[in-house]
C-alpha positions as CSV (number, residue, x, y, z in Angstrom):
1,X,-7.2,-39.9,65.0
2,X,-6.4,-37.4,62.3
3,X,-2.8,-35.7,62.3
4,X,-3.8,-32.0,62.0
5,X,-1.0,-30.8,60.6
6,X,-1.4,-33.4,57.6
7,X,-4.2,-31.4,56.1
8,X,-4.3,-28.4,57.9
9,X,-1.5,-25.1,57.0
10,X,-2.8,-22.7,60.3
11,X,-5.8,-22.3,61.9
12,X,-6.9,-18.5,63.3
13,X,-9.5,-17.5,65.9
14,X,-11.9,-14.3,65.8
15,X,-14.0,-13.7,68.3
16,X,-15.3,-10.2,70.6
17,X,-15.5,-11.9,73.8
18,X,-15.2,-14.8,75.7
19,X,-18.7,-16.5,74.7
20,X,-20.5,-18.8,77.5
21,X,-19.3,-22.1,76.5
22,X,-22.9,-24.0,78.8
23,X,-24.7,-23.2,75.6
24,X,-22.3,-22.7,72.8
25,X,-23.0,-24.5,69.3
26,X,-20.6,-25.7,67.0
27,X,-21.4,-25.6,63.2
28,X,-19.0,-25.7,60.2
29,X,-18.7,-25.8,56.7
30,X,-16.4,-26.5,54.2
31,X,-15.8,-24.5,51.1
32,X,-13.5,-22.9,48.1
33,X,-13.1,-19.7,46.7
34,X,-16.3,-20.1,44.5
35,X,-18.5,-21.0,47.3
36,X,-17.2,-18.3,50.2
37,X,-20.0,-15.4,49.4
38,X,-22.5,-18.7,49.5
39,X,-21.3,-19.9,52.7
40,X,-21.4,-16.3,53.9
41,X,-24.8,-16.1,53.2
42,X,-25.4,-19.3,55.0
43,X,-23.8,-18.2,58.3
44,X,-25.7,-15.0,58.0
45,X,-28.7,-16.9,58.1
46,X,-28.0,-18.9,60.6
47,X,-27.1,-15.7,62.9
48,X,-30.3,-13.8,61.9
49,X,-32.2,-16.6,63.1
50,X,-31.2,-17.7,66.0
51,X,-30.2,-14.7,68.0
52,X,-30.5,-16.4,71.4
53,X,-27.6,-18.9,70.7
54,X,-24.0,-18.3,71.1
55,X,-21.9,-20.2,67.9
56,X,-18.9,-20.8,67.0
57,X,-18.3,-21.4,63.4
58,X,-15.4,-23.8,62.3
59,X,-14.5,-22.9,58.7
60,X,-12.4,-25.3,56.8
61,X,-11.4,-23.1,53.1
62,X,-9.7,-24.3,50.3
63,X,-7.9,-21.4,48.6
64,X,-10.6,-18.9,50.2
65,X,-9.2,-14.9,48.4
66,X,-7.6,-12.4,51.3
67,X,-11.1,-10.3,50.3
68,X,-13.4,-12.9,51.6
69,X,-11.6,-13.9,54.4
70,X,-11.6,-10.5,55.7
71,X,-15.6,-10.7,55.3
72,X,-15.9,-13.6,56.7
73,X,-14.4,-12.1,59.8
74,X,-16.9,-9.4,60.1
75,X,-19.6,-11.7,60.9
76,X,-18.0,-12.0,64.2
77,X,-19.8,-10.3,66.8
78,X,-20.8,-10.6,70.6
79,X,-22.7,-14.2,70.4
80,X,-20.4,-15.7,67.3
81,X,-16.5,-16.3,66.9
82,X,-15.3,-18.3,63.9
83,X,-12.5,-20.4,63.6
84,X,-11.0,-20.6,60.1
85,X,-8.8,-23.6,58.7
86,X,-6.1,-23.5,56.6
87,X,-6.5,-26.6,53.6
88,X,-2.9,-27.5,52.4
89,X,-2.2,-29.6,49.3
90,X,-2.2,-33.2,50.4
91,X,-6.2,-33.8,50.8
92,X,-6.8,-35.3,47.0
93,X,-9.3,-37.4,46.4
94,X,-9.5,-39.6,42.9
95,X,-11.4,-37.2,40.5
96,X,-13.0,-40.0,38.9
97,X,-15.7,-40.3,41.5
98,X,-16.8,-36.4,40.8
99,X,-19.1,-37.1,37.9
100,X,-20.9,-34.7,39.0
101,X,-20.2,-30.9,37.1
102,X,-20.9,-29.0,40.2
103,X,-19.2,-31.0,42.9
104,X,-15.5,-30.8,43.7
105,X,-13.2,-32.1,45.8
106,X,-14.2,-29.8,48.5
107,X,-17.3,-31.6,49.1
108,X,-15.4,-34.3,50.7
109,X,-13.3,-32.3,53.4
110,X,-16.2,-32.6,55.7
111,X,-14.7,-36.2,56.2
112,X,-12.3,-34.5,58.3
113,X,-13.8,-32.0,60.4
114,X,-15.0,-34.4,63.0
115,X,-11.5,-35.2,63.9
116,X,-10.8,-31.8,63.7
117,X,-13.3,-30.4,66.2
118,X,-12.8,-33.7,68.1
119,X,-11.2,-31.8,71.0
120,X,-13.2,-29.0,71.0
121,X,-16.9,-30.4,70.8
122,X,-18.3,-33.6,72.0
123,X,-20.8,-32.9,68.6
124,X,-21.3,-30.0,65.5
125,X,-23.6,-29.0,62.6
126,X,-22.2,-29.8,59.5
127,X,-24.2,-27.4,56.4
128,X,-23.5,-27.2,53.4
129,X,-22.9,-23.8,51.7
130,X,-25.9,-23.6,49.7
131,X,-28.2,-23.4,52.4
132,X,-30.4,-21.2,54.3
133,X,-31.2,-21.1,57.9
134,X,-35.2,-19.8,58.1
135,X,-35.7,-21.0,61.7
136,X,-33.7,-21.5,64.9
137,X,-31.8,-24.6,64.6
138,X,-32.3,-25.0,68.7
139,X,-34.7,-28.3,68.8
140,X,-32.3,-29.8,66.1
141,X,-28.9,-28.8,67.9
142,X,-30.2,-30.5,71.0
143,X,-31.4,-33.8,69.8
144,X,-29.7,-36.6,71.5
145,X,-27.6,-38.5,69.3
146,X,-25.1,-40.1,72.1
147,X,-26.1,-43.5,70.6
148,X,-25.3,-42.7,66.6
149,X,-22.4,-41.3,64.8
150,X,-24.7,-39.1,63.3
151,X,-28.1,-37.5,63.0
152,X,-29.4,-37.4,59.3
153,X,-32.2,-36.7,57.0
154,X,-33.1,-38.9,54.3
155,X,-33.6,-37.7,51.3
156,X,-36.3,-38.0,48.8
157,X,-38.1,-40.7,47.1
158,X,-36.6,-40.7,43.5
159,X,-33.1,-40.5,44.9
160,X,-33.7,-43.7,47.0
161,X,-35.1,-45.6,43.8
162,X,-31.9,-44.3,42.2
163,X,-29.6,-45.6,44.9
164,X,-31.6,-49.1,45.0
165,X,-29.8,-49.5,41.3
166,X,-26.0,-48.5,42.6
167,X,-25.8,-49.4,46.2
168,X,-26.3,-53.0,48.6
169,X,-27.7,-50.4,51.2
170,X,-31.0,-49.8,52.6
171,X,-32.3,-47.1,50.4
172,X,-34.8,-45.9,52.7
173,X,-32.4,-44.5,55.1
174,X,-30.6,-43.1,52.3
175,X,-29.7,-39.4,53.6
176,X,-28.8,-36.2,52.4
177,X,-25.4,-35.0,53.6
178,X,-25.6,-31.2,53.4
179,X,-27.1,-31.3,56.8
180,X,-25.3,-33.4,59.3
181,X,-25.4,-33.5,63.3
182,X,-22.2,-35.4,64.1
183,X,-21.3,-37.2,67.4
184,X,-17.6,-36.2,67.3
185,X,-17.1,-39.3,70.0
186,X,-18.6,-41.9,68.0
187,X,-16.8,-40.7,64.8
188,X,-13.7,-40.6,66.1
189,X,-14.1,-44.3,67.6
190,X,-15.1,-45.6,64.1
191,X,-12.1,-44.3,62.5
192,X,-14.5,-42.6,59.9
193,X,-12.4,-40.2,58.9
194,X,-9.8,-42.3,57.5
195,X,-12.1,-44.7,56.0
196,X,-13.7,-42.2,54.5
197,X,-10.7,-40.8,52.4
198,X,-9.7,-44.6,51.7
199,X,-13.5,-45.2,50.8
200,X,-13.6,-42.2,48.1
201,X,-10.2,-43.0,46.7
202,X,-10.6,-46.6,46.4
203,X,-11.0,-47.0,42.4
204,X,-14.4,-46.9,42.1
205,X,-17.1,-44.4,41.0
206,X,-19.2,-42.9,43.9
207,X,-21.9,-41.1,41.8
208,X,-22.8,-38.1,44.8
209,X,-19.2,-38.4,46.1
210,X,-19.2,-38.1,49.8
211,X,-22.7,-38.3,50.3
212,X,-22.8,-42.4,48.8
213,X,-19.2,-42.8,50.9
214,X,-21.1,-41.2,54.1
215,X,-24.4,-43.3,53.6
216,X,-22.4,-46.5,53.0
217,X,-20.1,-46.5,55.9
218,X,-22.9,-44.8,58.0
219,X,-25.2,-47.6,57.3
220,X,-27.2,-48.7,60.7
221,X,-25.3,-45.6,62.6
222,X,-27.9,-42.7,62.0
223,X,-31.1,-41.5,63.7
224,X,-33.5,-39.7,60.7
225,X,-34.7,-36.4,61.9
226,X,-37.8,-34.8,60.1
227,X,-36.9,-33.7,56.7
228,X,-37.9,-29.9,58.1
229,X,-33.9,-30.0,58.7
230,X,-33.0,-30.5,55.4
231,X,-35.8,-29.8,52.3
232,X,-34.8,-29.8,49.4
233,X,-35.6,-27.2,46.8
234,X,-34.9,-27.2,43.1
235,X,-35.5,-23.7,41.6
236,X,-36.5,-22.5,38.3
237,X,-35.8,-18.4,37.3
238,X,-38.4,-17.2,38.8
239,X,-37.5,-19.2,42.4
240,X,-41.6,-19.7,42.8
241,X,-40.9,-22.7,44.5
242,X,-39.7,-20.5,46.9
243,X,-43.4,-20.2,47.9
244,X,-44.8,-23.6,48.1
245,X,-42.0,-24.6,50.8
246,X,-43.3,-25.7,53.9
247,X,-43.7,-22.9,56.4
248,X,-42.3,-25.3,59.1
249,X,-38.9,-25.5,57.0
250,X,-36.0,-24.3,59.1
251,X,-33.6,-25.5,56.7
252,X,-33.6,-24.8,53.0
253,X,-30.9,-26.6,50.7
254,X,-30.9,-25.8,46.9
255,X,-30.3,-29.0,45.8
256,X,-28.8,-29.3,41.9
257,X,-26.2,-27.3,40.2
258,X,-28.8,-24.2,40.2
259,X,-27.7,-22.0,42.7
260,X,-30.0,-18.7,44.1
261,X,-26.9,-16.5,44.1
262,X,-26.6,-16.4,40.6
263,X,-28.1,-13.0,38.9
264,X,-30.0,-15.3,36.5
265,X,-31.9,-16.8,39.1
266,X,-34.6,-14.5,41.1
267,X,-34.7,-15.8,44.4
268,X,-36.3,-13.5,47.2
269,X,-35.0,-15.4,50.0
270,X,-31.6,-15.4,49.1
271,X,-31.4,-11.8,48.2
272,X,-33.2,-11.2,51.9
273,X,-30.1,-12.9,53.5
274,X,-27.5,-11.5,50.8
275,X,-28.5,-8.2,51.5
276,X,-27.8,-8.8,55.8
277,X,-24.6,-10.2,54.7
278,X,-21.1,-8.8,54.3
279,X,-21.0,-9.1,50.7
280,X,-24.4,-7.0,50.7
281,X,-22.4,-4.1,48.7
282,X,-20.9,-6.8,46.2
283,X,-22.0,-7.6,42.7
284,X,-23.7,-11.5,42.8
285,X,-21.9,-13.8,40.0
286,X,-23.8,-13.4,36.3
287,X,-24.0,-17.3,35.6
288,X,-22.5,-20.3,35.5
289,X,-23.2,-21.0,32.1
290,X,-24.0,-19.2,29.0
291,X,-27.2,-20.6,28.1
292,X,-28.2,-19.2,31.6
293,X,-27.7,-15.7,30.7
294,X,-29.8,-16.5,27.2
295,X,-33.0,-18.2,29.4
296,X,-32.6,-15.3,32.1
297,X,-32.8,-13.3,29.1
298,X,-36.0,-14.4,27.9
299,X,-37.4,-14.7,30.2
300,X,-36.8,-11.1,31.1
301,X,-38.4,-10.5,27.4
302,X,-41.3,-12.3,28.6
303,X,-41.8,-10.0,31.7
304,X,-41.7,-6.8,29.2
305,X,-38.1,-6.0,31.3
306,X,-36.9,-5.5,28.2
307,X,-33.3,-3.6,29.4
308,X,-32.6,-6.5,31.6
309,X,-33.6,-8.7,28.3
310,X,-31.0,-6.6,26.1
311,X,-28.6,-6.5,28.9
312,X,-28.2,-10.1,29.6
313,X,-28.6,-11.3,26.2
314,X,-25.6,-9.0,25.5
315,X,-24.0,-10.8,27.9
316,X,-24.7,-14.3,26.4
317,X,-23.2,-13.0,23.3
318,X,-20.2,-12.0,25.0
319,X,-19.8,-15.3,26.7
320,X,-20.6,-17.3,23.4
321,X,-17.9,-15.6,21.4
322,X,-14.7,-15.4,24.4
């Protein structure tokens, strides 16, 4: 079992009422300062969607600003209370392994929210924070997973080839781990918290970080549920893949370092859920990296927008000179 007060500084509790715990689900995510609006959007779309279900969200933040905190708190209301964890210093994890530009050390806290939440829930929905709920998450809540440590969905069919080349696994039940039903129970009895963080730190390069740790020590402990819980997306500006997206899909994941909440990146579906949210009256990040700006601006040019065109191409200049 995890010592809490190894990783964790203080944990609060918001809630409006005593919800009815015969019913209640347990889902939590992990993330930093860069990725609290994000994750706010992901609760919110959770909430929107599933109206019928009392939650309770476990939050585990990493240097999370006084600002978003406070609206994270607002998205308590009669059916939801959130639970926010304090990150100290002394979860490291060799930086080696994060060859990745947009992953951090962040992605592999989740390692430790099933010992966490061990006491509290027999098992939780881990999402990641670039997610969006589009459908109740009921069906998948309730599967029975009292045999597994966890139920996943695998991921697609060019990742498995890749992982055939890095792993002695079976790629075919390679998963995804930004959607994760966990067994709390069965985690706990593996240990798989702390051979996770041994796993990750143990010299060598994990190219997806905690997803290849997760998918090795997991090996022969999932169930796969339908990939409806988990599709992938990779968007381009315009976000039409938005549109060919199954219309079964109940959970969307954008997948690759482009993220929807990016002003470079025209995602309806993301704006729907931003505008329910919190942050609804805040400005959404320009881009992550200059040549961004200069494609958003073009393409802008190319939609005869041509004040948006001059306006973010201005703001590639900026960024190219500072």
């Amino acid at each position: 079992m995890l010592e809490l007060k190894k990783y964790i500084n203080k944990i609060e509790s918001f809630s409006k009422n005593e919800l009815r715990l015969s019913n209640l689900v347990h889902v939590a995510l992990a993330f930093d300062e860069n990725y609290a609006m994000p994750a706010g959007v992901t609760i919110t779309s959770v909430i929107k969607n599933n109206d019928s279900l009392n939650f309770c969200f476990h939050l585990l933040v990493d240097n999370v600003s006084n600002d978003n905190i406070a609206k994270l708190k607002e998205l308590v209301q009669h059916n939801v209370s959130i639970k926010i964890y304090y990150l100290n210093n002394n979860f490291d994890i060799n930086p080696d392994t994060l060859v990745l530009g947009y992953l951090s050390a962040v992605s592999c806290v989740r390692f430790i929210l099933p010992d966490l939440l061990h006491s509290q829930t027999k098992k939780f929905l881990y999402l990641d924070s670039d997610i969006l709920c589009l459908k109740s998450i009921s069906e998948l809540y309730n599967t029975d997973i009292s045999n597994y440590v966890a139920g996943v969905i695998p991921d697609d069919e060019p990742m498995q080839n890749e992982i055939k080349t890095l792993y002695p696994i079976d790629a075919k039940k390679y998963f995804n781990s930004g959607v994760l039903l966990i067994n709390t129970d069965e985690w706990v009895k593996n240990n798989l918290t702390n051979k996770c963080i041994n796993k990750v730190n143990d010299g060598n390069v994990y190219r997806f970080a905690d997803q290849d740790v997760l998918n090795i020590l997991l090996e022969n402990k999932t169930i796969l549920l339908p990939i409806k819980y988990n599709t992938k997306i990779h968007i381009t500006i315009p976000c039409n893949e938005e549109k060919e997206i199954a219309p079964y899909t109940v959970l969307l994941h954008y997948v690759t370092g482009y993220k929807p909440w990016y002003q470079t990146f025209n995602s309806q579906l993301f704006k729907k859920y931003y505008q329910l949210s919190p942050w609804k009256d805040v400005e959404r990040p320009l881009a992550l990296k200059k040549s961004w700006l200069r494609n958003y601006a073009k393409y802008c040019f190319k939609q005869k927008k041509f004040i948006s065109a001059m306006q973010f191409y201005y703001f590639y200049l900026l960024r190219k000179i500072n």
